[in-house]
C-alpha positions as CSV (number, residue, x, y, z in Angstrom):
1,X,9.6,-18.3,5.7
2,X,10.8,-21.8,4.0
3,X,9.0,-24.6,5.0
4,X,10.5,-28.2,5.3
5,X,7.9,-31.1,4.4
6,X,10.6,-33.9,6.0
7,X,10.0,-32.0,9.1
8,X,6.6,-31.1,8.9
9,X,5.7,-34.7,8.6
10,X,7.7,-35.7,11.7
11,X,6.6,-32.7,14.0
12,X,3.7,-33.3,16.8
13,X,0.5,-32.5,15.2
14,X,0.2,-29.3,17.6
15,X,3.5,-27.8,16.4
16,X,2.2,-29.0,12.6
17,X,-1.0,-26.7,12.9
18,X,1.1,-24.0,14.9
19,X,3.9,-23.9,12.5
20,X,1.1,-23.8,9.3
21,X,-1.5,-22.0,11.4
22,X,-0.8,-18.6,9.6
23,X,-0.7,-20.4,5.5
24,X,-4.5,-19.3,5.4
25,X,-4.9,-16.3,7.1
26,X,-5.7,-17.1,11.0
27,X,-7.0,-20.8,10.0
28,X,-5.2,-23.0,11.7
29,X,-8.5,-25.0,11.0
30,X,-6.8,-25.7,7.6
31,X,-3.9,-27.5,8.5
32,X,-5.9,-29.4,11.7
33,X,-7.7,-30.8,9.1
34,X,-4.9,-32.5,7.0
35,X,-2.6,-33.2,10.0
36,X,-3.7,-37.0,10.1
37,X,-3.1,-37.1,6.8
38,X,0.6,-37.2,7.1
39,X,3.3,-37.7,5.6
40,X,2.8,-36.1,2.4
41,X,5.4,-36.4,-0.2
42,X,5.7,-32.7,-1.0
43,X,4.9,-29.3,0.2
44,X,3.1,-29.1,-3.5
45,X,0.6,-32.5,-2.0
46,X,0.4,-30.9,1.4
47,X,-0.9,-27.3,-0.5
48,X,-3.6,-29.9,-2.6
49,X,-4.3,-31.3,0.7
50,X,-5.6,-28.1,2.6
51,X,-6.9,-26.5,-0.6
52,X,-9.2,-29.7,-0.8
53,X,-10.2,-28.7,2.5
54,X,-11.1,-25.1,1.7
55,X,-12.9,-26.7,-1.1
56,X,-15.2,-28.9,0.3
57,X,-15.9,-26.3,3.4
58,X,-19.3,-25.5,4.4
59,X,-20.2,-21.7,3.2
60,X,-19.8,-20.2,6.4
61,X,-16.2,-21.4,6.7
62,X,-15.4,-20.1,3.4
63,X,-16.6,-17.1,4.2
64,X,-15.4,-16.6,7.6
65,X,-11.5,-17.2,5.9
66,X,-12.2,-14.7,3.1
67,X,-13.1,-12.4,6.2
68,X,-10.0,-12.8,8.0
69,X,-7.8,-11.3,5.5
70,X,-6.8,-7.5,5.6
71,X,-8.0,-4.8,3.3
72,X,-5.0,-4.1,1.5
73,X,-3.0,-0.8,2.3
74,X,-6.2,-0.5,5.0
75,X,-6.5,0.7,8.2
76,X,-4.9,-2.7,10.0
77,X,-2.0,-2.0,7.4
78,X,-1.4,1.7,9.0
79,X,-1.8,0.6,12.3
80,X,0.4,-1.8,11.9
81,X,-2.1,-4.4,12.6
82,X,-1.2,-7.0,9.7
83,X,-0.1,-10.4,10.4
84,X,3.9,-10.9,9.1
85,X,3.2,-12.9,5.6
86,X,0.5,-9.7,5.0
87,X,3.0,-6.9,6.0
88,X,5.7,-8.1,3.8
89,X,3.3,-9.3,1.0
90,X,1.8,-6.0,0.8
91,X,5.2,-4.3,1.3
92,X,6.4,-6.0,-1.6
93,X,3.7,-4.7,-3.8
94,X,4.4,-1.2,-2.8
95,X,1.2,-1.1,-1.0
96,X,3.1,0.5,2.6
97,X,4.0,3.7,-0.7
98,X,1.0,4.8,-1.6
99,X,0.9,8.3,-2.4
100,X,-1.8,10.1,-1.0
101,X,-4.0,10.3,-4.3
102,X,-3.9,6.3,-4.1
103,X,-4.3,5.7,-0.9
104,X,-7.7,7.8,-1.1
105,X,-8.7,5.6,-4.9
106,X,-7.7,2.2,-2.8
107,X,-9.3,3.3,0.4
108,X,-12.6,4.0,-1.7
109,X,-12.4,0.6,-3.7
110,X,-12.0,-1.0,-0.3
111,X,-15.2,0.5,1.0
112,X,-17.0,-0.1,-2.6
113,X,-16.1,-3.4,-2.5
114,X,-16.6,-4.8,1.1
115,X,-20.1,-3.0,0.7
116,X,-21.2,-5.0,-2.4
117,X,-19.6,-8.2,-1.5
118,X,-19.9,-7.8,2.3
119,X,-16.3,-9.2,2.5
120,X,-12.5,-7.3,1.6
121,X,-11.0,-7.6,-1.4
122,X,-8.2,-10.2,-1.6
123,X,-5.5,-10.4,-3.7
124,X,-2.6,-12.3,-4.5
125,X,0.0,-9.0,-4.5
126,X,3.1,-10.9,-5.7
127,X,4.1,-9.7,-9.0
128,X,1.4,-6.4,-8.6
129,X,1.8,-2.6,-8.4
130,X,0.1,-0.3,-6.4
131,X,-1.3,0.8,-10.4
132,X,-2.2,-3.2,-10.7
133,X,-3.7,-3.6,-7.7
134,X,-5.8,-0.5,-8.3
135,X,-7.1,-1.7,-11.8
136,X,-7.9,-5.1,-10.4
137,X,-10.4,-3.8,-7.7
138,X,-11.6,-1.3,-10.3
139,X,-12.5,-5.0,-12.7
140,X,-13.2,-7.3,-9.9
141,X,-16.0,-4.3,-8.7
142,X,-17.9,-6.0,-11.6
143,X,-18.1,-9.4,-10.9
144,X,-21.6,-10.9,-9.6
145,X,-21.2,-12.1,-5.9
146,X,-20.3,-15.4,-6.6
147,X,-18.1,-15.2,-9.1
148,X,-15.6,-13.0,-6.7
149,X,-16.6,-15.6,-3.6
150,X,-15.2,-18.0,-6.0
151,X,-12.2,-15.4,-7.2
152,X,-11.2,-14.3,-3.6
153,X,-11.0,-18.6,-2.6
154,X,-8.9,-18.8,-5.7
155,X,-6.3,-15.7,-4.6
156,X,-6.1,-17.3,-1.1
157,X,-5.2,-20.6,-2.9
158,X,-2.6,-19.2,-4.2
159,X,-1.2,-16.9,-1.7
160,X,-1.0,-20.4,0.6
161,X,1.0,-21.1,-2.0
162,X,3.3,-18.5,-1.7
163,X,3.5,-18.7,1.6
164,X,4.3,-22.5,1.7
165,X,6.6,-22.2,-1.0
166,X,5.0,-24.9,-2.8
């Protein structure tokens, strides 16, 4: 998807938090925030924006987006569950391929993780491997809590990004 920031800017705000609703994972919250805050002279200053809004989000909201992503090649991925930008981000990573043999090593690091952290493991896939992916859970596994709070806020920083095309 390519986003327009001449349009966005002129759009009602409803179509403006509709349009960007899906930037952070099912939080349109995000955008809602920044919509008064038009126009912004770039998709680049409109990315800042809602990042500073992630930023200075209470806990729970940080937490609650962090939640709302998919485990990656998990059960909403077979299902077919996954929200467009997910499906073709994890597509692209070869995630949709996994052999057997990795599907069973991801599925485990997905349950490892979400146990110690209480929240799924979220990573920017662009530019990743299914072998990448797999030796980033396998490092990230031994972080402290809030250092991967803090890495997983980062990953969805940047796969707004992505997604923006900022």
């Amino acid at each position: 998807m390519s986003f327009d920031i001449t349009a966005l800017n002129t759009m009602s705000a409803e179509d403006f938090i509709h349009a960007l609703g899906g930037i952070f994972e099912h939080s349109p919250w995000i955008p809602a925030s920044v919509v008064d805050a038009r126009p912004f002279a770039s998709l680049a200053a409109l990315h800042a924006a809602m990042c500073d809004v992630l930023r200075h989000a209470d806990e729970e909201d940080r937490l609650y987006l962090i939640c709302a992503h998919p485990e990656l090649a998990g059960k909403a991925a077979i299902r077919g569950e996954l929200t467009d930008a997910s499906a073709s981000e994890q597509h692209a990573a070869g995630l949709d391929q996994c052999s057997a043999e990795e599907y069973a090593v991801i599925t485990t690091l997905n349950g490892e993780y979400r146990e110690r952290f209480g929240f799924p493991f979220i990573l920017a896939v662009r530019g990743h491997t299914r072998a990448s992916v797999i030796a980033a859970m396998q490092t990230r596994l031994t972080h402290a809590r809030e250092v991967e709070v803090a890495e997983c806020l980062n990953q969805i920083e940047r796969i707004a990004a992505l997604r923006l095309g900022s």
